[in-house]
N, C-alpha and C positions, 0 to 999 in steps of 0.2 A: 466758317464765320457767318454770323446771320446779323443782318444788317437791315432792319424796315425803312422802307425811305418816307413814314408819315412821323410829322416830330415829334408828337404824342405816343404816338406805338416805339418809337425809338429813347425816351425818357422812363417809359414805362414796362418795354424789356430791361433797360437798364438797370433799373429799381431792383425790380425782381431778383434780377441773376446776380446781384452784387449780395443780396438778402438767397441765397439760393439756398435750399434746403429751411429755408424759416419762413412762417406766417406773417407775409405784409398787411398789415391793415387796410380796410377799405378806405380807412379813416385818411390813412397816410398815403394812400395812392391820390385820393382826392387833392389833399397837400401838395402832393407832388402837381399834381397836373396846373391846378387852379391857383393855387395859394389862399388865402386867408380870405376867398371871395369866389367861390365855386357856386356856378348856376346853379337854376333851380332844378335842371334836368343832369345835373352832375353825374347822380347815381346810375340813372339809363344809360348816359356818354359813358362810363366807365364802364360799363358792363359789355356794350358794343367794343370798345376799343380790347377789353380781354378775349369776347368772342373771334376779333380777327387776329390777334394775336396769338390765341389757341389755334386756329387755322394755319398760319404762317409757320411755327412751331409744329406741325401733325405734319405740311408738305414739307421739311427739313430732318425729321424724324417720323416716317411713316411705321403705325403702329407700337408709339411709345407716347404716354400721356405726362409730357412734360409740363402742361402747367396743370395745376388742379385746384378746384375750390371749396374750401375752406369754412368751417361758420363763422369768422371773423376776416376774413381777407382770401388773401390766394397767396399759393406759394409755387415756384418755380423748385423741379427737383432734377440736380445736374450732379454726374459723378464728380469727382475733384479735379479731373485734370480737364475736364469740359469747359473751363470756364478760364480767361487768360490771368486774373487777379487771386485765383489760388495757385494756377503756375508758377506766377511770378511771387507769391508768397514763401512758397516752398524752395524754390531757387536762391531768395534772398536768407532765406533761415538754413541751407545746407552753404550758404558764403559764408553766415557769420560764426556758423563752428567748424569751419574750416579755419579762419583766419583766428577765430580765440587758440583752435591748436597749431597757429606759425604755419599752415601749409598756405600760403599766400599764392602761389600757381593756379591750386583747387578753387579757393576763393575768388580770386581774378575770375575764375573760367565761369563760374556758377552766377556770380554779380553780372557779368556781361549778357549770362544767357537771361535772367532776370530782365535786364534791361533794354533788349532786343525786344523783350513783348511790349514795347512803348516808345516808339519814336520819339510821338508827337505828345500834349497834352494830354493827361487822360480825360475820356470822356469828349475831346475838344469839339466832336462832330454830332454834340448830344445838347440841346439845351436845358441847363440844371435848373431845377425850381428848387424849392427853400431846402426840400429834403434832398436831394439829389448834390446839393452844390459843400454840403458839410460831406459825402461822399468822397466827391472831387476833391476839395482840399485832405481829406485824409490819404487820398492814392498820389497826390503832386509828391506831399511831405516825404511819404516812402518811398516814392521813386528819388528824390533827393537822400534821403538816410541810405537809398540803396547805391546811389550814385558817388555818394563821402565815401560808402566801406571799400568799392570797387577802386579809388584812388589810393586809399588807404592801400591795398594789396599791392599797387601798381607803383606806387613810391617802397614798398617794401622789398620788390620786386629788383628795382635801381632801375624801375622806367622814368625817374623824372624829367629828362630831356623831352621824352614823347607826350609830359602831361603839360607839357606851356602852354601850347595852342589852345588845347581845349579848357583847361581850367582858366583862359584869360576872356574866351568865351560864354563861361559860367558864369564871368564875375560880372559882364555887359548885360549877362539874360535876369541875372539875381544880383544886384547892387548891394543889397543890406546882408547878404547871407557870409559873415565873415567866416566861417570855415575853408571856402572856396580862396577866398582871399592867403589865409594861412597857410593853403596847402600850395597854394602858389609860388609862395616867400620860400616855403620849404624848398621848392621844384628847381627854381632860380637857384638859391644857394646851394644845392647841392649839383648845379647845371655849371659853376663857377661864376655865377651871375649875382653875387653877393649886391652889387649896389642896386643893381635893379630890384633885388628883392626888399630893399628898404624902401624904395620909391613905391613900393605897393603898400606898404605899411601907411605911409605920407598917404594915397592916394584912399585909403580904407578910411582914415583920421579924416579926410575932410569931408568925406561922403556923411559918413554920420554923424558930423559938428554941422556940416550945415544942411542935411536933409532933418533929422532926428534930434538934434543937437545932445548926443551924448559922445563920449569917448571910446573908443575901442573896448575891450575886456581886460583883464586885468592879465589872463592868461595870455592874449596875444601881445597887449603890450609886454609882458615878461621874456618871449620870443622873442620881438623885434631886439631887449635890450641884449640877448643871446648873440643874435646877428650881430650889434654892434662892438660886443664883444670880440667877436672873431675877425670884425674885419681891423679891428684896430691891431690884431695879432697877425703880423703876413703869412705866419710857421705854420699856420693851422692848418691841418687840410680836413676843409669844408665837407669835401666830398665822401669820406669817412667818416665824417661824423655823424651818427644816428641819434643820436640825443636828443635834438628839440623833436623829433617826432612824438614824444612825450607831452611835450607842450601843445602841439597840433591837435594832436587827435587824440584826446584822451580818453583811454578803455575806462571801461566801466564794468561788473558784472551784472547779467540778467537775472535776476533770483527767480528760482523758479520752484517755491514752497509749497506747491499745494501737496496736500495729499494724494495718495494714488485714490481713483477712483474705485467706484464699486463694480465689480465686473457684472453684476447680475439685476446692477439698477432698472425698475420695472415702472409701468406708471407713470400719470404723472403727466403726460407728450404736452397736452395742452398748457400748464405749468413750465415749462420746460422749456417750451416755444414762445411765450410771451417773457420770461425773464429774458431767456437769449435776447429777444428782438429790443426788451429794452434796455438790457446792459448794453447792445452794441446802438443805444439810441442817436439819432442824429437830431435828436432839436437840440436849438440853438442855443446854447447856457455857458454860462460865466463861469460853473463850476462841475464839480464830479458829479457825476452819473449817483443815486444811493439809493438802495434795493434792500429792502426790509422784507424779509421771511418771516413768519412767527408761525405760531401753533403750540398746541401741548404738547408736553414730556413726550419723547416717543414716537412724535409722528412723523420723522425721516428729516427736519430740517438741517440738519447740517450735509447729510446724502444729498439731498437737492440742490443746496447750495451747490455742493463741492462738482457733483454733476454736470452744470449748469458754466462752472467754472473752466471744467476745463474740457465741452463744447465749444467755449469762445477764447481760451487760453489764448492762441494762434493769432487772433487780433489785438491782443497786447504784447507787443513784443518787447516794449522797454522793462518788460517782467511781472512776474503775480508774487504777490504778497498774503500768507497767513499766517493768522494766529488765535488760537482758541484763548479766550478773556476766561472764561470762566465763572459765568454769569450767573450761573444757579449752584454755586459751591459757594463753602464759607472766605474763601479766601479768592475772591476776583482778581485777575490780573492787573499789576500795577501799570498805566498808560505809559510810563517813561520806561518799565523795563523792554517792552513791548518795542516802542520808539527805538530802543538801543539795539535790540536784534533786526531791525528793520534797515537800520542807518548801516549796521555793521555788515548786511547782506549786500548794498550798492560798494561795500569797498572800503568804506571808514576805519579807521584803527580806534583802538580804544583813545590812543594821546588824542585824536583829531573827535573823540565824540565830546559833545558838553555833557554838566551832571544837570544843569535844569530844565524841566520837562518842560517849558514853555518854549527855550532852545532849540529842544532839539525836535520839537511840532515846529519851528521856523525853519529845522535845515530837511525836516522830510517834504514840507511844502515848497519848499524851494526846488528840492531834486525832482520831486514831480510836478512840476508846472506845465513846464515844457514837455511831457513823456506820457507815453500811450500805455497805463500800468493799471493792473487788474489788484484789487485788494478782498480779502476773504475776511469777515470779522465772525467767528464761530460762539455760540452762547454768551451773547453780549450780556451784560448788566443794567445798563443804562445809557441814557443821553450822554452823562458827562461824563461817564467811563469813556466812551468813543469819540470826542467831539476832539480832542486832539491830535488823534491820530488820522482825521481823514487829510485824504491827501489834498495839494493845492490846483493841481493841472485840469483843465475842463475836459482832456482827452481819456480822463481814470474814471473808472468804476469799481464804486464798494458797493460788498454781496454783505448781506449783513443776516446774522440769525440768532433769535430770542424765545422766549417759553413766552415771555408777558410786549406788552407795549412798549415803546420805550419814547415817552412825552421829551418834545425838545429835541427830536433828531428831525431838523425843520429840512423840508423837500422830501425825505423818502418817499418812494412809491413804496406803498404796504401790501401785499401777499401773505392772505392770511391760511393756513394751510388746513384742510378739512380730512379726514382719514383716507386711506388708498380706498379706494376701487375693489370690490369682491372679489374682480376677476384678477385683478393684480396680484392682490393677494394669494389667488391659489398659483399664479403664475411663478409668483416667487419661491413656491414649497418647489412648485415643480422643478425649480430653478436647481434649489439646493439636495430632492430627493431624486429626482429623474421625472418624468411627466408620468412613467406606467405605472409608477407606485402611486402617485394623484389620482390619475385616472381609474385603476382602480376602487377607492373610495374618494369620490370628487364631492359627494356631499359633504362628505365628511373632512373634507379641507374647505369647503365653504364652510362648515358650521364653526372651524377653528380660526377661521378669519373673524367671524361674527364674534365669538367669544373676547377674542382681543380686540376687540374693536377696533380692526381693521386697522392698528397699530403697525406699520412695519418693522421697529424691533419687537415689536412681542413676538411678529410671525417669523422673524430672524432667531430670536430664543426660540422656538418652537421646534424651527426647521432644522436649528445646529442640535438640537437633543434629538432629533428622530433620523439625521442623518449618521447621528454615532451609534445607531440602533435600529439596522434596516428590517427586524424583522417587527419590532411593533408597532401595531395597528393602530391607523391613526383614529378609529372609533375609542380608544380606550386612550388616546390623549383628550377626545371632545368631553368622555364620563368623568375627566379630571379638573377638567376645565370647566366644566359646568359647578362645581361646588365654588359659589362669589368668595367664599373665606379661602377660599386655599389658592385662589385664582394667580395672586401675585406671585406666591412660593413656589408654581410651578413655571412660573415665567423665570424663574432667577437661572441665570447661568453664573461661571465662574467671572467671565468678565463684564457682565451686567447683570443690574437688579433698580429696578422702578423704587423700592421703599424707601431709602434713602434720598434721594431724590425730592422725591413727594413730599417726604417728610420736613425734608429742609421748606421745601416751597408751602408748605402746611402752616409752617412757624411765623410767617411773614404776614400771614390771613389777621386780619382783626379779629379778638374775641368772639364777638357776634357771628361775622360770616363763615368762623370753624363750627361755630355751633349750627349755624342754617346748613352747612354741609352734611353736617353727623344726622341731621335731623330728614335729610332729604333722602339719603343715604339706608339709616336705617329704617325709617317708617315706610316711606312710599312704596308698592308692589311695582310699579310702574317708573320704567325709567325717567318717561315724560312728567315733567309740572309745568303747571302756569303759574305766573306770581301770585293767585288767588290760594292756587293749593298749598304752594310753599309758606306762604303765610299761616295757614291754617295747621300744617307740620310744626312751625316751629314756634306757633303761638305768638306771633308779632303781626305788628302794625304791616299792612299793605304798602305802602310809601317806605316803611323801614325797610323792607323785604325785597321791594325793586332794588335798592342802592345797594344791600347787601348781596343782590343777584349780579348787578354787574360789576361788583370787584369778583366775585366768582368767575365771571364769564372773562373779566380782566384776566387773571391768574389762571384761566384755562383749567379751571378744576368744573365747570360744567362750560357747556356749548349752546349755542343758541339754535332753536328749529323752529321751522315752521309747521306748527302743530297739525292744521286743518285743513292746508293748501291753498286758504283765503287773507294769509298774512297775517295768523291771531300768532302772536309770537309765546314761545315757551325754551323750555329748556331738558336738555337730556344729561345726564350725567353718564359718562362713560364708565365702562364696566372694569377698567382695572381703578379707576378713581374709588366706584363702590366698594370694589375687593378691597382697596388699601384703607378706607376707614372704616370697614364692616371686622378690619382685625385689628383696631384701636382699643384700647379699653374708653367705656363711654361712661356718660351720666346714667344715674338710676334712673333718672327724668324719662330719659331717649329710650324706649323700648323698641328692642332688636326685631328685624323683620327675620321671619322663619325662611327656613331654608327653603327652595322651592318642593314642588311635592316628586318624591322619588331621589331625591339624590342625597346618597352615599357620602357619609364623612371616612377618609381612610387615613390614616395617622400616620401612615408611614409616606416619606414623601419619595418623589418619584428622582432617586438617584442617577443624577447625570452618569457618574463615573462608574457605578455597577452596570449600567445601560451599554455603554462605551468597552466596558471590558465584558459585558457576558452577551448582549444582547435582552433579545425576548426572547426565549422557548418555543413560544409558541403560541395558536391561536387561543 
């Protein structure tokens, strides 16, 4: 256990290790130390305070570099079981499928050891500043949801006589917390102490009429009328009856929809690191966490997403939520169908769902108010496609992923996604052929990175046609990929193809900016324009030409660069966008750009399924 005894190095391991394996901000450490009023020598004081905390850290661990620095912050890197709040994480989630499958002994055993790593308050010998103290309340909450389940097991168990004491103790430490209260009523009456268990009910009803001035719930009132029932029956016996523990503590399922991830996800880390740290954010808000992805067709957003999800899965434990909208197809998902497999995943029957969408965005914000739940929204469509289904709870975070902008999804942080990394890209062939067949021709899987413009399903269709085909040379995939017209057809596999796609997303372009496209596409040699050149391609006004370039750069049919290095802004059009309208048929106007010089039209295309059943021959 390491323990600094300065209360700044003690706030500030804290941080850290709670964030362990992820990029804290300098930003956020500062938060943490100062609050909203950090000196003017902040930056130094933080810097010294990492340096002796790196020290303290090296004599505790000699010869392991546990903290490390970062270009945006520092990160602490601790195996899992190094740290007590992923112990206790794992303890508490091997209780709760224990006791979803009835072995209530196992559970009992796992909740207790869970809860052993926590006497006293968490953090109670730490003092929290802004960012630290939403921390805090997130580890008390859990230790209380873990402290319900372990009762739960322990009344399941027929220990209610042994929980009086301590649940009557609960109820003096937490006053407003009526679960403790019900699970009391329960303990009494199945102790043979039936009036004393209504005197808690009395004593629950006055705390929150005159502290809160509300009334019980509707569910524990429903209990106590349970009790009254029974005691007005003398024949009953209390002590066999299991039934209001229905009414106590009622199960719920944890949905847990994500996709499997991608085993061979590459790239990316800095992405990766910052979504993590701010889906698990801790400022202070009223409402859900919302995380906007975008990029073009292609460029791994929903793998990022889905990645990213379930890196942090483990800290939503009230469950993850997904569903593909359907954003860039003719037929978007309806919000209330969506709604209805959502409601029907917590447990709802169909009698118990409503038919109007407005309904049933009131009963998913409801169930998530209260609840620490992750939500995935995959090729969204719009604003008002998703504005109903976000959840209501401040403790939830939606991952959200789009081709275009989506105006009106007010608060998202936007993540706008830029193509992989060269080297990712050959990392991922290697992934899928083996690294010797790469490393043998490594240029030549940089040049098929370059070709797909660094697309990670292009270099997935790439990788799944040359792994069904280990003897052909990946030179004679780049001499394929080099001809822009055939570029798309050699990208198609059977279960993806880009043209379609594009195509729909083509249709949506105003008249004008398909044609500044076709114009850009087939005249220019150079993938690079500036809006002087593009104007001049497509025979328009300079002002027309701007606005037509940024619904372009809107719909992700070109990208923005910096041409010069000195911030004179232009545009590139990416190389499967060219392919896909260099095989359009065009205007007589638009004269087609010539092939480059040396490359080969070959007519026959490069058959996945003869590849797959014969191979290559040979060199």
């Amino acid at each position: 256990m390491l323990t600094p005894s300065a209360p700044k190095l003690r706030s500030l391991l804290a941080l850290l290790a709670l964030r362990s394996n992820y990029v804290v901000s300098t930003g956020t450490l500062m938060e943490e130390l100062w609050g909203n009023n950090p000196p003017v020598s902040a930056l130094a004081t933080l810097q010294t305070y990492i340096y002796q905390l790196r020290r303290v850290l090296a004599e505790c661990s000699p010869g392991r570099q546990i903290l490390q620095t970062k270009p945006l912050g520092y990160v602490i890197s601790l195996d899992r079981d190094e740290l007590d709040w992923n112990v206790f994480q794992d303890h508490v989630k091997d209780g709760r499928a224990a006791l979803d499958r009835g072995g209530a002994e196992a559970a009992s055993m796992a909740l207790s050891r869970a809860l052993a790593l926590s006497s006293g308050n968490p953090l109670g010998d730490v003092d929290a500043g802004q960012v630290l103290a939403a921390h805090v309340n997130e580890l008390a909450e859990n230790k209380l949801q873990a402290l319900e389940l372990r009762i739960e097991a322990d009344l399941m168990l027929g220990r209610a006589r042994d929980l009086v004491v301590e649940l009557k103790t609960l109820i003096a430490e937490h006053p407003f917390h009526e679960v403790f209260y019900t699970k009391l009523m329960l303990s009494l009456e199945r102790s043979g102490r039936r009036a004393e268990a209504l005197d808690v009910y009395h004593q629950l009803r006055r705390t929150l009429v005159n502290e809160l001035g509300i009334e019980p719930s509707a569910r524990t009132h429903q209990f106590q009328a349970q009790l009254l029932a029974a005691y007005e029956d003398p024949h009953r016996d209390s002590t066999a009856d299991n039934a209001p523990i229905a009414v106590v503590t009622p199960r719920f399922p944890r949905p847990a929809q994500l996709p499997a991830d991608l085993p061979d996800f590459v790239g990316r880390a800095d992405t990766v690191d910052t979504l993590c740290e701010l889906s698990l954010g801790t400022d202070r808000t009223t409402s859900a966490r919302l995380l906007h992805v975008n990029g073009m067709i292609g460029i791994g957003k929903s793998a990022l997403a889905l990645h990213v999800a379930h890196r942090v899965r483990d800290r939503f434990a009230d469950g993850q939520f997904h569903a593909d909208l359907r954003g860039s197809t003719d037929q978007p998902a309806d919000p209330s169908a969506v709604l209805g497999h959502f409601l029907h995943a917590t447990g709802l029957t169909d009698a118990e769902l409503p038919q109007d969408l407005d309904e049933r965005a009131q009963m998913f914000r409801s169930w998530t108010a209260d609840r620490t739940v992750l939500v995935v929204f995959d090729d969204v469509a719009s604003g008002a496609q998703i504005r109903p289904l976000l959840p209501g709870g401040s403790r939830c975070t939606v991952l959200v992923t789009s081709c275009g902008w989506l105006p009106g999804l007010d608060g998202a942080k936007v993540i706008e996604l830029d193509p992989l990394e060269v080297e990712s890209c050959v990392e991922m062939l290697a992934a899928m052929l083996g690294w010797r067949r790469v490393e043998e021709e490594e240029d030549m899987a940089r040049s098929i990175a370059a070709l797909c413009g660094r697309l990670p399903l292009a270099i997935r269709a790439i990788g799944t046609k040359l792994a069904a085909a280990p003897n052909y040379p990946l030179r004679k995939v780049v001499r394929r990929l080099s001809d822009e017209r055939r570029l798309l057809r050699e990208l198609r596999t059977h279960e993806w193809t880009l043209e379609t796609r594009l195509a729909r997303e083509r249709a949506r372009l105003s008249p004008q900016a398909a044609r500044l496209l076709e114009s850009i596409a087939r005249r220019s040699t150079d993938p690079y324009v500036d809006p002087g050149k593009a104007a001049a391609l497509a025979d328009l006004e300079l002002f027309t030409t701007e606005l037509l370039l940024e619904e372009l750069v809107r719909t992700r049919f070109l990208r923005t660069v910096d041409l010069d290095g000195y911030g004179a802004g232009g545009f590139v059009i990416p190389p499967v966008i060219r392919s896909f309208v260099l095989q359009l048929p065009h205007e007589q106007t638009v004269a087609p750009r010539q092939p480059p010089e040396g490359t080969t039209i070959n007519d026959e295309a490069w058959d996945f399924e003869l590849l797959a059943r014969n191979g290559y021959p040979g060199q």
